[in-house]
C-alpha positions as CSV (number, residue, x, y, z in Angstrom):
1,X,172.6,158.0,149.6
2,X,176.1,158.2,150.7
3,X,177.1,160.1,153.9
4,X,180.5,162.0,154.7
5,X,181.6,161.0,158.4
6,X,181.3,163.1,161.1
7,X,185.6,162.5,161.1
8,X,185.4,164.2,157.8
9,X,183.2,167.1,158.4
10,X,185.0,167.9,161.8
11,X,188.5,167.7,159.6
12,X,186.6,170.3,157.3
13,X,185.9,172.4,159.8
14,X,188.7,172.4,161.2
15,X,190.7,173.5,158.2
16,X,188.0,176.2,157.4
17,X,188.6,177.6,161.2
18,X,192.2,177.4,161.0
19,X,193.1,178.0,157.2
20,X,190.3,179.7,155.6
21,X,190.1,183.2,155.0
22,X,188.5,185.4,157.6
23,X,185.4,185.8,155.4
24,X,185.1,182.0,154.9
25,X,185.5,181.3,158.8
26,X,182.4,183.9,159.4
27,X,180.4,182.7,156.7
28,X,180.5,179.2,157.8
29,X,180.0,180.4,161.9
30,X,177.3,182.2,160.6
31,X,175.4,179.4,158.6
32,X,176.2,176.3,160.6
33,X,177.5,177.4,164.0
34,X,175.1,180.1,164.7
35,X,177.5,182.9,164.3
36,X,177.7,186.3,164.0
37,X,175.7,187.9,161.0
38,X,177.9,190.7,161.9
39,X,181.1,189.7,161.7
40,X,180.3,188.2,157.6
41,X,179.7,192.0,157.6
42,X,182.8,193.1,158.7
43,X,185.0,190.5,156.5
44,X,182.7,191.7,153.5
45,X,183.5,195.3,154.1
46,X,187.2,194.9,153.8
47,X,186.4,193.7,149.6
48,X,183.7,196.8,149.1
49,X,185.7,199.7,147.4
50,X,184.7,203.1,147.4
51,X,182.6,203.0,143.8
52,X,180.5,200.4,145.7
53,X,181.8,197.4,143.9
54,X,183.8,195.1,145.4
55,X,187.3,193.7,144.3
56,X,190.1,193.0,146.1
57,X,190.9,189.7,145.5
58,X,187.2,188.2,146.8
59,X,187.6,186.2,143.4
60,X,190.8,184.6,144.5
61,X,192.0,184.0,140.8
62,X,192.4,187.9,140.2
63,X,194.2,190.5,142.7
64,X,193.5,193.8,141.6
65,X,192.3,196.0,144.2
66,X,189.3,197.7,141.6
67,X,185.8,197.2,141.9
68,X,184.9,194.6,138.9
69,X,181.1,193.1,138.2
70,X,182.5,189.3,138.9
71,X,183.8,190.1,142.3
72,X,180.3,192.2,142.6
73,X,177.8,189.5,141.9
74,X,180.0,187.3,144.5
75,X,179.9,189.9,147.1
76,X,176.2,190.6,147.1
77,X,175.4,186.7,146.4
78,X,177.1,186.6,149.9
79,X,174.7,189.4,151.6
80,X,171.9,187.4,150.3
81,X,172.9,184.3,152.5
82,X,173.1,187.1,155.4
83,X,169.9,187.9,155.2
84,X,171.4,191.6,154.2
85,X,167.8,193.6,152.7
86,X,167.4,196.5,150.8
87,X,168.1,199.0,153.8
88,X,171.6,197.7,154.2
89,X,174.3,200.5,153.0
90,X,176.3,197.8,151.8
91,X,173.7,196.0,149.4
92,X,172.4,200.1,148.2
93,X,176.0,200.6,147.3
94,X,176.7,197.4,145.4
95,X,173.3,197.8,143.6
96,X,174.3,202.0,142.2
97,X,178.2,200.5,141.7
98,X,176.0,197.8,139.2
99,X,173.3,200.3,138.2
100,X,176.7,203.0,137.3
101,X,178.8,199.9,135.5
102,X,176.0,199.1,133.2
103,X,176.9,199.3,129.4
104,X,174.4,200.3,127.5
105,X,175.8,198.8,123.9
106,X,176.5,195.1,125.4
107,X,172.9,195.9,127.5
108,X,175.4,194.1,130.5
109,X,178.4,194.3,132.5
110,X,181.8,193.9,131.5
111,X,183.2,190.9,133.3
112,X,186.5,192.5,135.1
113,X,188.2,196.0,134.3
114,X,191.3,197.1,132.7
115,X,192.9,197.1,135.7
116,X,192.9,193.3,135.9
117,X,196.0,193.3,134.4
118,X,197.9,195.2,136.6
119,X,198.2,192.6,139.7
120,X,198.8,188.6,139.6
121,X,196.0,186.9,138.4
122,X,195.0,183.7,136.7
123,X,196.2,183.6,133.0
124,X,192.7,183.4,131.6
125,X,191.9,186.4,133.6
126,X,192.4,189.4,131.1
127,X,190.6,192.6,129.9
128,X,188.4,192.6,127.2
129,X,188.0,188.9,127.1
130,X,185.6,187.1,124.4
131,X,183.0,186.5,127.8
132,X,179.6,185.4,126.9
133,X,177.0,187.8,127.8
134,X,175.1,185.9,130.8
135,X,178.6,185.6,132.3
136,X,177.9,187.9,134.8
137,X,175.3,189.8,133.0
138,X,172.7,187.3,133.7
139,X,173.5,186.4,137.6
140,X,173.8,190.4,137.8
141,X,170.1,190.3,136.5
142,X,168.9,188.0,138.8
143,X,169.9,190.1,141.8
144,X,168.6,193.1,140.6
145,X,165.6,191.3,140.4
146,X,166.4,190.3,144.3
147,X,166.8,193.7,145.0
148,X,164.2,194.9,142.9
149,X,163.4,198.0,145.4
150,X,166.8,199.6,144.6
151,X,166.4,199.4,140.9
152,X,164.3,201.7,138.3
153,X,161.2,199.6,136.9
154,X,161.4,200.2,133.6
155,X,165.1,199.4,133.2
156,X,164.9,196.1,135.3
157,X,162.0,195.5,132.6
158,X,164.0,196.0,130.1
159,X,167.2,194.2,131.3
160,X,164.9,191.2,131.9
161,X,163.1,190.8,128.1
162,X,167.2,191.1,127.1
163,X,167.8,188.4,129.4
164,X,165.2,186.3,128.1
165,X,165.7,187.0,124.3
166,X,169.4,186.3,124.8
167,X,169.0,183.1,126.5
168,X,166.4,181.6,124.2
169,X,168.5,182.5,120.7
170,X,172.2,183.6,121.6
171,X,173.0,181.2,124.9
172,X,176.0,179.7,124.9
173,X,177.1,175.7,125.8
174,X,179.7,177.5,127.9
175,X,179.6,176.1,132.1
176,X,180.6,178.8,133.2
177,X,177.4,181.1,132.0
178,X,175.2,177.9,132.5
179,X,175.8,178.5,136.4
180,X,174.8,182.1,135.9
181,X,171.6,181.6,134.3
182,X,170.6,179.2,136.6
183,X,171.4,181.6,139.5
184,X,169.2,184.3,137.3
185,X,166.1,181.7,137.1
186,X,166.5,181.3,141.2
187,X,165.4,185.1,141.5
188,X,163.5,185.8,138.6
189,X,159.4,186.0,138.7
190,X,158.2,182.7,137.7
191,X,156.5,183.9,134.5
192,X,159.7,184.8,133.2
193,X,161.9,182.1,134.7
194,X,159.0,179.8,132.4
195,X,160.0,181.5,129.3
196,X,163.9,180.7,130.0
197,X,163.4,177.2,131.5
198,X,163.7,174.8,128.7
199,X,166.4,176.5,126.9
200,X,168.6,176.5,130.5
201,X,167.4,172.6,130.7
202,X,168.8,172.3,127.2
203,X,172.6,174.1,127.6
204,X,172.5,171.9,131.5
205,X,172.2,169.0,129.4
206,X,175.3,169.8,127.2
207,X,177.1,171.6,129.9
208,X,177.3,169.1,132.8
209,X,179.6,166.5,133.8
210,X,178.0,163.0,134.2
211,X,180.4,161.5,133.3
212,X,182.2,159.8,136.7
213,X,185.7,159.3,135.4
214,X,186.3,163.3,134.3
215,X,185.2,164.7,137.7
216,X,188.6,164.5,138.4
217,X,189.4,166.9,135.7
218,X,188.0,171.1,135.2
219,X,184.7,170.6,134.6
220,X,180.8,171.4,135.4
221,X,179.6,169.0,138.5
222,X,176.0,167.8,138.8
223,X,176.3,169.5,142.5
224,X,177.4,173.2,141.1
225,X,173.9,173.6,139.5
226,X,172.2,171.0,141.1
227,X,173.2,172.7,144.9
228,X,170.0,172.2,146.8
229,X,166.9,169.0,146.1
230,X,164.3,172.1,145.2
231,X,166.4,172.5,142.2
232,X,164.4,172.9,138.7
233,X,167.1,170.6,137.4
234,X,167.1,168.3,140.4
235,X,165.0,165.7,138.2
236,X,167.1,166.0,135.5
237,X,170.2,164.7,137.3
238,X,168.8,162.7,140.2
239,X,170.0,159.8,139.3
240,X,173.8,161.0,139.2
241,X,173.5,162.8,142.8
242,X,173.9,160.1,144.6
243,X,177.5,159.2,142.7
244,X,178.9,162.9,142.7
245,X,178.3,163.1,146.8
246,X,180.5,159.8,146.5
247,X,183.0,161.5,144.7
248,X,182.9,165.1,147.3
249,X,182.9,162.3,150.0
250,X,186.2,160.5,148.3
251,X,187.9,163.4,147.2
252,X,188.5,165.0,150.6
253,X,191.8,166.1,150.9
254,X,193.8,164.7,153.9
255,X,194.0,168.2,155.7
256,X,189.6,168.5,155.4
257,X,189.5,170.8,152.7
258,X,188.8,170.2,148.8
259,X,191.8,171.7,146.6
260,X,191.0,173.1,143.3
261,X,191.3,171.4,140.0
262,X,193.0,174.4,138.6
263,X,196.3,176.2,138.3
264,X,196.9,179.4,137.4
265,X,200.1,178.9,135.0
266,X,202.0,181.9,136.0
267,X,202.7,183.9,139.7
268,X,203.5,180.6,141.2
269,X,204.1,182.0,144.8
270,X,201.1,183.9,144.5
271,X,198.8,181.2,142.8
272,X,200.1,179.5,146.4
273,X,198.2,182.0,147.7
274,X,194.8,181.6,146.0
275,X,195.0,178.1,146.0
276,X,194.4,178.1,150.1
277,X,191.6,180.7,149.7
278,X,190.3,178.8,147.1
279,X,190.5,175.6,149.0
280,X,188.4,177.3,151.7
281,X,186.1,178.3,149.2
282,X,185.3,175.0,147.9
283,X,185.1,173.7,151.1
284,X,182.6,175.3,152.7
285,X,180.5,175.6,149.4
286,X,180.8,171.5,149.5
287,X,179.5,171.4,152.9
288,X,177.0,174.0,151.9
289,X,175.8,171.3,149.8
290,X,176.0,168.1,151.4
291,X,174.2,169.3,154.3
292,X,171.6,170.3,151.5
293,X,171.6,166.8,150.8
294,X,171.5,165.7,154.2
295,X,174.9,163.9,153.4
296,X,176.1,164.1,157.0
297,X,176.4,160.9,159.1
């Protein structure tokens, strides 16, 4: 298998230390330079509003200062990495800001809130949007289920057989949910993840780029579902690993980072902006991967 050189990786780091947000810089000390659990802590708490939730622009492709579920499921997915448990203020008020936000009729979350549209943002980001369900009602399932202690029984229970019964008649082809429900099967009990597994195989199948010529374009990577070898779908895609860490490994940009293959369309100085905290997004979630991998030379 293909290995990025130890030029390119230290270019990556480089651009993540000098470029990157303050929240990307601490991450990536934290999980490949032994750094400061701490200091992610801090960066985090900056995003975390007073309803719990967090906003503020942690999704770079929306500004608005309000708490949304999106931003939410991004902020706790990066406590999880931090080893954050269920005694840490930050994860108990994330969890009640989810637990508060829940809408009974859609049994789920709506995506972003109303006031979206009152700061620059992407122009597919607006309010009451035709979102499927699992998008983020099904990653926000998965880490209730993570953080199962903070949660009433008998509503995760229920949450979960909706989850289930969703995914298996009303699931969507749609990439964007696909990544959620396969970050829900990561934390759900096994017994349940079983009932769901064949239906997520199915959409994965429909959903994900294996085609080498349109990685170039928008699209659903082998590597954004496939992120680690332990994978359930790593068998399902093996064969086109090994050609997708080529194109992360050619694709560098000359600077370290990876750019995104998106624009926003609108709020050009601003979209300026969020493309540099995107780029140090997708850099240190590539890095996240090809060490995964073992793509390092």
């Amino acid at each position: 298998m293909e290995k990025i050189s130890n030029e390119q990786y230290l270019q990556a780091t480089e651009f993540l230390k000098s470029k990157a947000r303050p929240l990307e810089k601490a991450l990536f000390a934290f999980e490949f330079e032994n750094g400061s659990r701490e200091q992610v802590l801090e960066e985090l708490t900056l995003y975390q509003n007073e309803d719990g939730g967090f906003g503020n622009g942690l999704e770079p492709d929306f500004r608005c200062e309000a708490s949304s579920a999106l931003a939410t499921t991004i902020g706790l997915q990066h406590l999880i990495r931090i080893g954050a448990d269920e005694s840490d203020a930050m994860v108990q008020r994330a969890i009640q800001y989810a637990l508060n936000t829940f809408d009974e009729e859609k049994m789920g979350w709506e995506i972003v809130p109303k006031e979206v549209e009152t700061a620059p943002r992407a122009i597919w980001w607006n309010y009451g949007g035709d979102w499927p369900w699992g998008n983020p009602s099904a990653e926000m399932t998965g880490l209730l289920h993570h953080y199962k202690g903070l949660v009433p029984e008998d509503f995760l229970e229920k949450l979960t057989a909706h989850a289930v019964a969703y995914i298996n008649e009303e699931a969507t082809n749609d990439f964007h949910e696909l990544q959620c429900l396969v970050k829900l099967m990561k934390e759900l009990p096994s017994e349940e993840a079983e009932k769901i597994a064949a239906r997520v195989r199915e959409i994965a199948h429909h959903s994900v780029t294996t085609d080498p010529v349109k990685w170039h374009d928008y699209c659903l990577l082998p590597l954004q579902v496939v992120y680690v070898p332990t994978s359930f779908l790593y068998e399902d895609f093996q064969e086109i690993i090994p050609a997708n860490i080529h194109h992360l490994a050619s694709n560098q940009a000359e600077d370290g980072s990876w750019k995104p293959t998106w624009a926003w369309g609108r709020y050009e100085d601003v979209w300026e902006i969020a493309k540099q905290e995107w780029s140090g997004v997708l850099t240190l979630d590539n890095l996240r991967v090809l060490r995964e991998f073992d793509a390092f030379s």
